[in-house]
FIMIFI-116720 format. One record per residue (C-alpha): x, y, z. Coordinates in steps of 0.2 Angstrom, whole numbers, padded with zeros to 4 digits, always signed. Layout:
N
XYZ
...
***
This chain:
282
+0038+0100+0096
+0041+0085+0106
+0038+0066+0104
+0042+0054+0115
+0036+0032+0112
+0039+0019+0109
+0043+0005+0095
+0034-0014+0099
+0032-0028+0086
+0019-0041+0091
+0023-0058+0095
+0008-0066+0098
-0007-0057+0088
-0021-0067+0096
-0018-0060+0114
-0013-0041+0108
-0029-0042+0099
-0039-0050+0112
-0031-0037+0126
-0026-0022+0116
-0042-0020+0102
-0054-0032+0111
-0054-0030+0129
-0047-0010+0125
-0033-0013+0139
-0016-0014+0140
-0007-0029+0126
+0004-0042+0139
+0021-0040+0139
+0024-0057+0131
+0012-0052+0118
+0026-0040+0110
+0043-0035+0111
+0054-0020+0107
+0063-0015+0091
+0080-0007+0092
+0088+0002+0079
+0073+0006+0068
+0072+0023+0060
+0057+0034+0066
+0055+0049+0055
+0039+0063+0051
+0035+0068+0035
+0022+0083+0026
+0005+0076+0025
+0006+0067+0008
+0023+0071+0002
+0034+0058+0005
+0047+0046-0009
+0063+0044-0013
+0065+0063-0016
+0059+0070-0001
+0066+0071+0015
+0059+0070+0034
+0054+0083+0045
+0066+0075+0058
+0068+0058+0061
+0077+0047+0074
+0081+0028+0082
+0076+0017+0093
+0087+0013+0107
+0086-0005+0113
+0069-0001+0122
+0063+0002+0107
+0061+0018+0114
+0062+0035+0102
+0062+0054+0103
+0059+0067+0090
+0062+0086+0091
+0059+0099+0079
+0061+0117+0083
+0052+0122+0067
+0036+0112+0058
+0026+0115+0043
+0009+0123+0048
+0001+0108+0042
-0003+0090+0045
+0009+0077+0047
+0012+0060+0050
+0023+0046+0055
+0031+0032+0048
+0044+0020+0056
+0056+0009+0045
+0063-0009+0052
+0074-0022+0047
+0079-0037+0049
+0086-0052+0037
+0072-0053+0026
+0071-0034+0024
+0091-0034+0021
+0094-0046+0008
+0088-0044-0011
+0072-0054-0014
+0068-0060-0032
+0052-0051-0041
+0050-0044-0025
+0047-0023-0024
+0051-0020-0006
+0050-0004+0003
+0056-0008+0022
+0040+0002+0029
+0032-0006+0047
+0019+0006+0051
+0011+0024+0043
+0001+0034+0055
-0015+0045+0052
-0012+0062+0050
-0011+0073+0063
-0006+0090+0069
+0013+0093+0079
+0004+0104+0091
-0009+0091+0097
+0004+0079+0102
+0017+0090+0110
+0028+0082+0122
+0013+0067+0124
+0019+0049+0125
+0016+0037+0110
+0019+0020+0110
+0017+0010+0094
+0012-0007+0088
+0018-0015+0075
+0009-0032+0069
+0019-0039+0054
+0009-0055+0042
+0015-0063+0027
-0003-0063+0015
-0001-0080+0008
-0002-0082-0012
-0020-0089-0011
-0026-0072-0006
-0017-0058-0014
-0022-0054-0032
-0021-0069-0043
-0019-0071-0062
-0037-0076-0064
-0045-0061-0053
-0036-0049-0066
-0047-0061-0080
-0060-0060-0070
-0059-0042-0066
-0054-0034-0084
-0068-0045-0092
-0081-0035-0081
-0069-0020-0090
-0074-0027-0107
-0091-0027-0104
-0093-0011-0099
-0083-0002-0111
-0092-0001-0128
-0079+0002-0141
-0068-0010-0131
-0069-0030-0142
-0052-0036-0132
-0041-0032-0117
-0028-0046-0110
-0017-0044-0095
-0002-0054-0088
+0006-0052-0070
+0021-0051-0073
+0040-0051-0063
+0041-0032-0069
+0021-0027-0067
+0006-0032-0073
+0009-0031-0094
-0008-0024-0102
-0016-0021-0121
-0032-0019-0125
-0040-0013-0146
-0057-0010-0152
-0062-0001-0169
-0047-0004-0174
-0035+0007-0162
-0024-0003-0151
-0015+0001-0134
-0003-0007-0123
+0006-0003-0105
+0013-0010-0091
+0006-0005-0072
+0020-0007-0061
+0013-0008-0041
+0025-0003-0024
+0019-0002-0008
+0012+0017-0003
+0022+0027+0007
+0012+0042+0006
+0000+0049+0021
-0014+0043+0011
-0019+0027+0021
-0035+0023+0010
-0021+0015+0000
-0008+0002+0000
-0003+0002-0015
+0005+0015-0026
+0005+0012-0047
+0016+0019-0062
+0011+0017-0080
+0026+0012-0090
+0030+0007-0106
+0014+0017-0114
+0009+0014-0132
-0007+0020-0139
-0010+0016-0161
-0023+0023-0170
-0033+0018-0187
-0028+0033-0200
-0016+0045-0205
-0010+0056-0189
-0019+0072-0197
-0037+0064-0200
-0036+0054-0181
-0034+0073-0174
-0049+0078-0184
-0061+0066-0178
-0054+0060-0161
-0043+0068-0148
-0027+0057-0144
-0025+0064-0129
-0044+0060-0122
-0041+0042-0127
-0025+0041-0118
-0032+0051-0103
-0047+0039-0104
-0036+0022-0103
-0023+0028-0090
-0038+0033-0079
-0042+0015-0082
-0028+0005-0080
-0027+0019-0061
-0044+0013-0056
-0038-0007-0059
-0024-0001-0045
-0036+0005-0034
-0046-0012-0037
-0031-0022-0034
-0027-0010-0017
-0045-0013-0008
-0043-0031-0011
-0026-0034-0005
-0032-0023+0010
-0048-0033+0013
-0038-0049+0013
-0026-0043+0024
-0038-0035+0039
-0046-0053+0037
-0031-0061+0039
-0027-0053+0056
-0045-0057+0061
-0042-0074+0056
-0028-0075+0072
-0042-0072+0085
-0054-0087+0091
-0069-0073+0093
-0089-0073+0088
-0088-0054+0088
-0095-0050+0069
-0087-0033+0073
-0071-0038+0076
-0065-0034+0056
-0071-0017+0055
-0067-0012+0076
-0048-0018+0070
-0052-0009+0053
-0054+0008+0062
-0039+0005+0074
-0026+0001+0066
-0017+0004+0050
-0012-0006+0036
+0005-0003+0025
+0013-0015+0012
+0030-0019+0016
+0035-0029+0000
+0025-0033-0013
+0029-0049-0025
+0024-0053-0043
+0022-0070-0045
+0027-0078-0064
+0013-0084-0074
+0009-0089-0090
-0008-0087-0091
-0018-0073-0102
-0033-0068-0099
***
C-alpha cells in the first residue's frame, strides 16, 4: 500500500469553511498553510496508546507533504492519525493532559486508498472555559444522577487538577473515586475523551461475610464504575457539541445545516485537555 498527501493547518477558518465545506470547492491557498515535520503514522482500527506501535508512519517535508508505504497490512480497517507541534505543544502546561494529536481519521481499508492522493486539513481552536464542562454542570448533572438512583441519598464531585474526585453513600454504604479524563486516541471517533477510574474505594455496612450474603460487592462496584463511565461519555458529547459550534461560530452564514453538514465532514480530536482548580462541591 501506498499513501501519498498532504499536511494543511488552517489559517483563516471562515474562508476554508465557506470554500472547502460550504461551497464544496477547493479551500484558497491563504486560507491554510503547510506543516513540516509533523509525524504521520497508521494504526489498527481501535488499538492505539502508549503501548502500541504504528503500522508505519512517516514526516512531512516542508510541503507538508508525506508518504507511507507498507509492504504488509493487517487484513482489517485502519486509520490515520498525524501528531504536530509547536511551542505550546512542547513546553509543559500546568493541570493540563496533553496528547499532541491534530487530526484522527475514520476508519478505512488500506486497499481502498492504494496509491490515491490525500490531502489533509487541520483546523486547530482553543474552546474557551465558558464552554467546556464547568463545576456547576457536574452539580448539575450528578444531581439528575441522584434522582434517578433509588438507594443513592448523596453523591458530590469536584473537578480537580488530577481528575474529577467523586463519593457518593446511601443505606449506609459509601464509595469514592477519582475519573481522570485524556484526550482519545483511539479510532473510535464518537469520542474525544478517554476516562480511567482511579483511586477506587467502595465501604459497605456489616461484617465482610454477612455483605456477601445479602449483596454482591462486585455488582455494586460494577454498577457504580458503569456510572462514573456513562458521566465520561456525558462530559464527551458535550465538549464535542461545544466545540462543532464553536467552529460554526467562525462562519457569517444563515445556513441552519451548517453544524451538522461540518459535523459529517470533519473530525473532532482533543489535543489537551485542562482541569481548572475549584473549590466548589456539588
Amino acid at each position: 500500500m501506498k499513501l501519498v498527501g498532504h499536511l494543511y493547518e488552517v489559517t483563516e477558518l471562515a474562508s476554508f469553511i465557506q470554500h472547502y465545506v460550504v461551497n464544496k470547492s477547493r479551500p484558497c491557498s491563504d486560507s491554510i498553510r503547510p506543516i513540516r515535520d509533523a509525524r504521520i503514522a497508521l494504526y489498527q482500527w481501535n488499538q492505539i496508546g502508549s503501548r502500541c506501535r504504528a503500522l508505519v508512519e512517516s514526516r512531512t517535508d516542508e510541503t507538508g507533504r508525506f508518504e507511507l508505504h507498507a509492504s504488509v497490512l493487517p487484513d482489517t480497517s485502519v486509520f490515520l492519525v498525524a501528531y504536530g507541534h509547536d511551542s505550546t505543544t512542547e513546553a509543559t502546561v500546568e493541570l493540563e493532559q496533553g496528547s499532541g494529536c491534530w487530526y484522527r481519521s475514520l476508519p478505512f481499508v488500506p486497499d481502498a486508498i492504494d496509491e490515491l492522493h490525500r490531502d489533509l486539513y487541520v483546523a486547530r481552536l482553543v474552546l474557551p472555559s465558558e464552554s467546556g464542562f464547568s463545576q456547576a454542570t457536574l452539580a448539575a448533572v450528578l444531581s439528575e444522577t441522584k434522582q434517578q438512583v433509588a438507594d443513592l441519598e448523596w453523591i458530590k464531585g469536584t473537578i480537580t487538577p488530577g481528575g474529577i474526585v467523586l463519593s457518593c453513600g446511601g443505606k449506609g454504604a459509601r464509595a469514592s473515586g477519582r475519573l481522570v479524563l485524556n484526550p482519545d486516541l483511539s479510532g473510535d471517533l464518537s469520542r474525544i475523551v478517554r476516562h480511567s477510574i482511579e483511586d477506587f474505594q467502595l465501604d459497605l455496612p456489616g461484617p465482610s461475610w454477612l455483605v456477601g450474603l445479602v449483596v454482591s460487592r462486585d455488582a455494586i462496584e460494577g454498577s457504580i464504575r458503569a456510572g462514573l463511565a456513562d458521566l465520561a461519555i456525558e462530559i464527551s458529547k458535550r465538549l464535542r457539541l461545544s466545540a462543532i459550534g464553536l467552529f460554526t461560530d467562525q462562519v457569517q452564514t444563515t445556513d441552519p445545516e451548517l453544524s451538522a453538514r461540518l459535523a459529517a465532514m470533519a473530525t473532532l480530536t482533543l489535543e489537551r485537555l485542562r482541569y481548572p482548580v475549584v473549590a466548589h462541591q456539588g
